[in-house]
N, C-alpha and C positions, 0 to 999 in steps of 0.2 A: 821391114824386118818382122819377123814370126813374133807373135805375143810369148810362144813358149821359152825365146831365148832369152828374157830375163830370169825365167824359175830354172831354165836349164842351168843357167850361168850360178846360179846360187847355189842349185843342188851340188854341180862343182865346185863351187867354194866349199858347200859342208865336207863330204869326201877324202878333199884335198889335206884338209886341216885335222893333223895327230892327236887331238884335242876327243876329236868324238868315238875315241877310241876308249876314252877310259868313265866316258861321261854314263853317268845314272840312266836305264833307260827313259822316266818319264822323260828327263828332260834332252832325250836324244832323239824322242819321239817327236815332241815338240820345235825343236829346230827344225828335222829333216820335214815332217808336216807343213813350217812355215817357206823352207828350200823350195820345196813340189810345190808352193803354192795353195795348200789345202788349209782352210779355215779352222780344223782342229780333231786330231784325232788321238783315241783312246786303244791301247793293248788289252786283252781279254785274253789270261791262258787258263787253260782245261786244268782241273784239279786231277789227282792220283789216280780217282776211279771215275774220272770221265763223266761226271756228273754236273758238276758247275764249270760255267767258264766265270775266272774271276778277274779283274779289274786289277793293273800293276799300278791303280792310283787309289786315295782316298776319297775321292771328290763320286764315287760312279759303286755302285751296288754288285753283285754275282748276280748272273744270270742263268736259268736253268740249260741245261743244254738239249734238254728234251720237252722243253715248252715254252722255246723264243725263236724269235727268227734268227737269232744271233746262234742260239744252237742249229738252224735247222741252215745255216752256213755252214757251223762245224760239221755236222754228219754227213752232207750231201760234197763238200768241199768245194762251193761255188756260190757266188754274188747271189745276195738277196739286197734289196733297198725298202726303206722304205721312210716316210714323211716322222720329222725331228718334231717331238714336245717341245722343242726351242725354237721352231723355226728351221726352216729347211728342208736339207734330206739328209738321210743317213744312211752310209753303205757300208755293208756288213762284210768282210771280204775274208776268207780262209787264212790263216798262217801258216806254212809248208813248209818245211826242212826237206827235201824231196818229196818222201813220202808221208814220211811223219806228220800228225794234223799234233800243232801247239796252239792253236786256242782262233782268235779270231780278232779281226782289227776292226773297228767303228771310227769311220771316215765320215764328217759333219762338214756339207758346202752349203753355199745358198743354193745352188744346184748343180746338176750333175750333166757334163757333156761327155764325148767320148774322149776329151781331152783331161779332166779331169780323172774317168776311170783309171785311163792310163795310168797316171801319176800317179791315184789310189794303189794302183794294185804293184807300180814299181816301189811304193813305199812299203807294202806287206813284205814283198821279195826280199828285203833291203833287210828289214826287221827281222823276219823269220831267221835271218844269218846273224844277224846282231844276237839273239836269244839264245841261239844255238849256240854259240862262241863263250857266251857270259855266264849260262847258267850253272855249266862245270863247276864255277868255281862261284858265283854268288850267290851265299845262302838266301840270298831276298826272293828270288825264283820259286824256291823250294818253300820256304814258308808261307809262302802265298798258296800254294797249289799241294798243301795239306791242309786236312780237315780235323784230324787227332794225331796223335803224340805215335809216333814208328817205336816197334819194338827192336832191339839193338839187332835179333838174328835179322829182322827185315831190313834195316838200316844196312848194315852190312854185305845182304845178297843182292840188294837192288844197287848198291855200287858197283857191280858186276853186273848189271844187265845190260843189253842193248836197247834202242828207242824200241819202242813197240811194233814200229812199222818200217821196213825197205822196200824198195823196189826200185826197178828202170824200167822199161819198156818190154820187156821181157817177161818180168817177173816178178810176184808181189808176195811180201809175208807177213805175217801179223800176229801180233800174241796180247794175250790179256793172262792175266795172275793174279788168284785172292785167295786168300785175307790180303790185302793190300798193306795193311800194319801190321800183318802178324804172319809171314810166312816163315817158314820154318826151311824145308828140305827143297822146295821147286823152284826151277831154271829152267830159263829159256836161251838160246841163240842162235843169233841167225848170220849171216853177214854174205858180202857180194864180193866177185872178181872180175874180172874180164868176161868169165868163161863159164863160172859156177857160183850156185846158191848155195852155200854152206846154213845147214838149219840143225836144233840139238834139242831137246826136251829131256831135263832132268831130275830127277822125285831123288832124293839121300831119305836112307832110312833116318827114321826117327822125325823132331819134332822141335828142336833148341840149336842152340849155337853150333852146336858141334856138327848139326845137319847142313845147316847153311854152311860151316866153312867145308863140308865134303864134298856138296853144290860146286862153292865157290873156287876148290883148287881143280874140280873135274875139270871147269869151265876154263881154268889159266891152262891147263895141259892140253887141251882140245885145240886154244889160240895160238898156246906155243909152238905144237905140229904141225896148224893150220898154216903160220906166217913163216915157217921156215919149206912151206911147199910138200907135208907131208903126206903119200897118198892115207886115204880112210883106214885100213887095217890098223895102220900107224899109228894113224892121230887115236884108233882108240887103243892101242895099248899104250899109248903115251898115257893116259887118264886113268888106265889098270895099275901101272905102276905110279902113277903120284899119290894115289890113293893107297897104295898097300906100303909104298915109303913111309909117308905123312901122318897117315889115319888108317894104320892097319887093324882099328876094332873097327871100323864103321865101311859102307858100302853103298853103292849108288846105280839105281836102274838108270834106264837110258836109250833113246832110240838117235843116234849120230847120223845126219846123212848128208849125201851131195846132188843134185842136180845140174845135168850138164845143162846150159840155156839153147847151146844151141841144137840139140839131139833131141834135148827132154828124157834124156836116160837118166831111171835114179838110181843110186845107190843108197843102201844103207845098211846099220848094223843095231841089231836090237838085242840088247841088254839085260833083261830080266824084265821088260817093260811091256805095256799095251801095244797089242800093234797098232800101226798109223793105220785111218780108214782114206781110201779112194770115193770121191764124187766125181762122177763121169757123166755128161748131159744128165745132170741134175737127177739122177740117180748113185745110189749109195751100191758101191760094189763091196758085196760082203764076201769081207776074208780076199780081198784080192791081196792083198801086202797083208796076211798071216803068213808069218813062218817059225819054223821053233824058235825062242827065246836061246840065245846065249846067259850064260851066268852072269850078274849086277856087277859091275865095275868093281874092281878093286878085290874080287874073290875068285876069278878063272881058276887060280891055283890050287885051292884050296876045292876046287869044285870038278875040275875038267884040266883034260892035260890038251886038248883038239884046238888048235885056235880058232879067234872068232871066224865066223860067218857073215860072208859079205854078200847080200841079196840083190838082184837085179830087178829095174824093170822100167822098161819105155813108157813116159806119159806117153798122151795126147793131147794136144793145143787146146786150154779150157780147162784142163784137170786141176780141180782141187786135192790137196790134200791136209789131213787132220793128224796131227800130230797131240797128243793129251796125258796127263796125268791122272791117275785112277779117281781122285776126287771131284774131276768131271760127271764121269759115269755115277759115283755115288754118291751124288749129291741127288736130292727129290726135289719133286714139280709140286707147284699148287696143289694137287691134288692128293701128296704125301708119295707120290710113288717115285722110284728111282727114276733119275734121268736115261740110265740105260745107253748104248749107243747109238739105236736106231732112233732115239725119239733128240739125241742134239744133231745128227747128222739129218735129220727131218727138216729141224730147225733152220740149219745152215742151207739147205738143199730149197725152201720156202724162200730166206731172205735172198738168193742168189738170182731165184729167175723172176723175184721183182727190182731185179738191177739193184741192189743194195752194193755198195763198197765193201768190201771184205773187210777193211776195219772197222767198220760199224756195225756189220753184222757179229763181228764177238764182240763188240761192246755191248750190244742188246744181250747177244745169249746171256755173258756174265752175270748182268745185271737183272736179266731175270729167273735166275738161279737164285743168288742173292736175295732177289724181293722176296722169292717163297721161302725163304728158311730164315727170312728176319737177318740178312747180313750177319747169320752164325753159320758158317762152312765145318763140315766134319774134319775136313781135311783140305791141304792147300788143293786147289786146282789149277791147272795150267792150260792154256788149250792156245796151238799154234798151228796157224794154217798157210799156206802157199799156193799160187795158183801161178801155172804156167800158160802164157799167153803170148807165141812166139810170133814176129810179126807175119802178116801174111805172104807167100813166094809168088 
């Protein structure tokens, strides 16, 4: 008989049993850990701004995610090992909701075979759905993986946001957002189908509650058009009128668009907003997707009587695209000067052809924006990007 079929038989009995449905995570870590057979293992999720991975026990410290091996799992999204202050070895393995990176798992054996990894990394897979399912609704998630106290507009708009990161095989998207505690007016969303990449980049004027809830109903009237199969024109005057119903003093820029995955044709519609920039073989195609600006949501009426304008145009396999809110661009670099858009599309265009993940590369940009202005932003910034990568014919 195979030695694996008593950890198999176990891992089935945990599964099996309703029990570890409603159970705490340390300690559903800790059974399924002793299920697989693994000597003891610890959860690490990424805090808000992607800086710490922190420990869902008390027993184990945060670790930096930009100066451990444990971070250099999270960034890179792959097995690092290495030899236990206890004895042993310890294997550092990614967390993955698809695409989504939640933090990283520390697997402790007296050593490690390929039979073990196995079981490591079915235990990550296992967990990563476990996290995803519980954290909706367990506050214990969330105050682990905050750092300070959320202001209520931000509380409020990041209940409306989606994970940070999607993709299939196809196609991948990613967003970063700060002040992390203090956003005010900017949205993001993105979401998938069979067939299309639905992605949305939202700035409401102003700065307080009333911004994030003009954010926050643009973004239910976009979903609400979206889930009832509504083409683009649609879905934005769906978001024209919820806004002039609802919140007819206030107004919202906006760049809505689609991607087919299997064409790479985009569409989209731009709002009173920046345009998106194209990266094409690691060149920045300037003004390729400029086109005139439609009026900010919620005001066509009162501005223009021509309906909106729906813009075309065919990626090519490898195309990034930069999707952003103006507090990107004016935000400054170490050196006091504006960031501009040549000089983050530079950025992006450097981290991509040293094979960087696209969620990591806007975690860095963020964060070094951030470092040069002391973690005080003028204004919120958004920056969402997509890359189409269709399989090879």
């Amino acid at each position: 008989m195979s030695t694996s079929e008593p950890q198999d038989a176990r891992l089935h009995e945990f599964l099996a049993d309703p029990g570890h449905l409603t159970m705490d995570l340390p300690t559903a870590v800790a059974r399924c850990a002793k299920a697989l057979g693994l000597q003891h293992a610890v959860v690490y999720l990424v805090d808000l701004q992607q800086r710490h991975l922190v420990p869902h026990t008390d027993v184990a410290t945060s670790l930096p995610v930009d100066d451990s091996l444990a971070g250099w799992a999270y960034r890179t999204q792959s097995l690092r090992v290495e030899e236990a202050e206890t004895g042993g070895i310890t294997a550092w393995l990614p967390l993955l909701d698809g695409a989504e990176r939640l933090g990283v798992l520390a697997v402790n054996h007296p050593a490690l075979t390929a039979g073990t990894l196995t079981r490591a990394r079915a235990l990550a897979s296992l967990l990563a759905m476990m996290i995803t399912s519980k954290r909706a609704f367990e506050d214990s998630f969330v105050r682990r993986t905050r750092t300070e106290r959320m202001q209520l507009p931000s509380e409020m708009l990041r209940a409306f946001l989606p994970p940070r990161t999607i993709g299939d095989g196809t196609v991948v998207s990613t967003a970063v957002l700060e002040p992390a505690y203090e956003i005010g007016g900017d949205a993001f969303d993105h979401s998938l189908t069979e067939t299309t990449l639905h992605v949305a980049v939202l700035d409401a004027m102003g700065h307080d509650l009333a911004s994030g809830l003009t954010s926050a109903v643009s973004l239910a009237a976009c979903r609400n058009a979206r889930r009832t199969g509504a083409d683009l024109p649609e879905l934005v005057r769906s978001a024209d009128e919820a806004i002039a119903r609802w919140l007819p003093e206030k107004y919202c820029t906006a760049v809505i668009a689609q991607l087919d995955l299997a064409t790479g044709l985009l569409r989209w519609s731009n709002c009173g907003h920046p345009a998106p920039l194209l990266i094409r073989d690691d060149r920045l195609l300037m003004d390729a997707l400029e086109r005139e600006p439609d009026p900010p949501m919620g005001l066509p009426s009162q501005l223009a009587v021509k309906p909106r304008q729906i813009h075309e145009m065919p990626l090519e396999p490898g195309d990034r695209v930069l999707m952003y809110t103006d507090g990107i661009t004016e935000a400054r670099t170490r050196e006091a000067k504006l960031m501009g858009l040549e000089r983050f599309a530079d950025y992006v265009i450097r981290a991509t052809a040293g094979g960087e993940l696209a969620p990591e590369t806007l975690r860095r940009l963020i964060h070094s924006i951030l470092d040069a202005q002391a973690d005080r932003l003028r204004d919120d910034a958004t920056l969402l990007m997509f890359e189409w990568r269709p399989p090879a014919r």
